[in-house]
C-alpha positions in Angstrom: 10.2 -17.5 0.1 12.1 -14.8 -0.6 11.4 -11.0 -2.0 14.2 -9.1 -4.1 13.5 -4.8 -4.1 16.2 -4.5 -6.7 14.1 -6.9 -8.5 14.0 -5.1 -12.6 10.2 -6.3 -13.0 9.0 -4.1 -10.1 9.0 -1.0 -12.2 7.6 -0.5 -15.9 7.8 3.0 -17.7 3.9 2.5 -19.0 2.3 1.6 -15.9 2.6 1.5 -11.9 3.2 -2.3 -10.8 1.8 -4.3 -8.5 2.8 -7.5 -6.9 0.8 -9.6 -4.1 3.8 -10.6 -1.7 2.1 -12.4 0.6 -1.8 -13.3 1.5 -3.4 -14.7 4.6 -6.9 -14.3 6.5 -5.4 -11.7 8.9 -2.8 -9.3 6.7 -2.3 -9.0 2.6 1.5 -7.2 1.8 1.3 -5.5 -1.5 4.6 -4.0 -3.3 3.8 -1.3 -5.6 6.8 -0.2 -8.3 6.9 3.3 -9.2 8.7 4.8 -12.0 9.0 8.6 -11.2 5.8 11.0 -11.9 3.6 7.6 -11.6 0.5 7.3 -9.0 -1.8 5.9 -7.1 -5.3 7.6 -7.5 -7.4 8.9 -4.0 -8.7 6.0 -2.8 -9.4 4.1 0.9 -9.4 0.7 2.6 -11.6 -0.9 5.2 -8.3 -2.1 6.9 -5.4 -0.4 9.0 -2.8 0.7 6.4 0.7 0.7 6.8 2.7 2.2 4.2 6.6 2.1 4.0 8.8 3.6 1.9 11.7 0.5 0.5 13.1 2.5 -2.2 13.4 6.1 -3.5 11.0 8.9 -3.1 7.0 9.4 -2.8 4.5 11.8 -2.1 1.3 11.3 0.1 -2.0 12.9 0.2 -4.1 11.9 3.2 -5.0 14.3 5.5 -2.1 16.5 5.2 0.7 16.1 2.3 3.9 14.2 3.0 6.6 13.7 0.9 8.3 9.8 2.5 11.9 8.5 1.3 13.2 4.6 2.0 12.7 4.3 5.5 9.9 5.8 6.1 6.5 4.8 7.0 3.3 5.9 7.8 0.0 4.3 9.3 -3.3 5.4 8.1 -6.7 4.3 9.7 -9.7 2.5 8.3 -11.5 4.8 5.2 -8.9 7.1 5.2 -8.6 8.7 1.3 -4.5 9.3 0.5 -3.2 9.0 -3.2 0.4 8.5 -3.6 2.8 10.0 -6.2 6.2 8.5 -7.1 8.9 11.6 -7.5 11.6 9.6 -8.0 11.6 5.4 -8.9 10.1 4.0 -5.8 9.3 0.7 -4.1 6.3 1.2 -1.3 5.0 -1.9 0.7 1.7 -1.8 1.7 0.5 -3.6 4.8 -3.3 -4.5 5.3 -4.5 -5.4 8.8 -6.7 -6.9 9.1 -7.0 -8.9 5.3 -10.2 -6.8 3.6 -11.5 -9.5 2.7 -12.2 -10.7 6.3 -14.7 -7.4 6.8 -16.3 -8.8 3.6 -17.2 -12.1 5.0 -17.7 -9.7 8.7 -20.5 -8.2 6.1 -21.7 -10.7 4.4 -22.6 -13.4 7.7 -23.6 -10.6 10.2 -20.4 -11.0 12.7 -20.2 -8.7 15.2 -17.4 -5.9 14.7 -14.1 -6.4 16.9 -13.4 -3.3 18.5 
């Protein structure tokens, strides 16, 4: 398998695009394709997030604003609200440790937490 960021289908003009790269029972990696002034609404995940920048420019809210460029990464803790904000074209990959769907099934059978 392999994953092209100069791909032309990761960014539209009408909405913000999102591709599942890769899916297993321990980590989901999500690219999201920004065209400039798009965003991500405030939201959270159950999971460590790791956030990096592949392509052009963003802006985070989390607990403090951050503007990242292609390089740059960030990791964010379980439930943590951010909201992202494209300012230029942007391709951000998105890393979620563990897979939420394993604290689902955690939930749903009674498991014991791992901490």
């Amino acid at each position: 398998m392999s994953w092209n960021i100069h791909d032309p289908e990761l960014h539209k003009p009408d909405h913000l695009v999102v591709k599942h790269m890769y899916d297993s029972d321990h980590v989901a990696v999500v690219w999201f394709g920004f065209t400039r002034g798009q965003t991500l609404r405030d939201h959270e995940t159950t999971s460590v997030a790791i956030i990096q920048v592949l392509k052009g420019r963003i802006r985070i809210n989390c607990t403090s604003e951050q503007v990242l460029e292609a390089g740059n990464a960030v990791q964010l803790q379980p439930n943590e609200r951010h909201a992202l904000t494209a300012l230029e074209d942007a391709l951000v990959q998105l890393i979620l440790v563990p897979h939420p769907r394993y604290h689902s099934l955690a939930e749903e059978i009674d498991l014991p937490s791992r901490g």
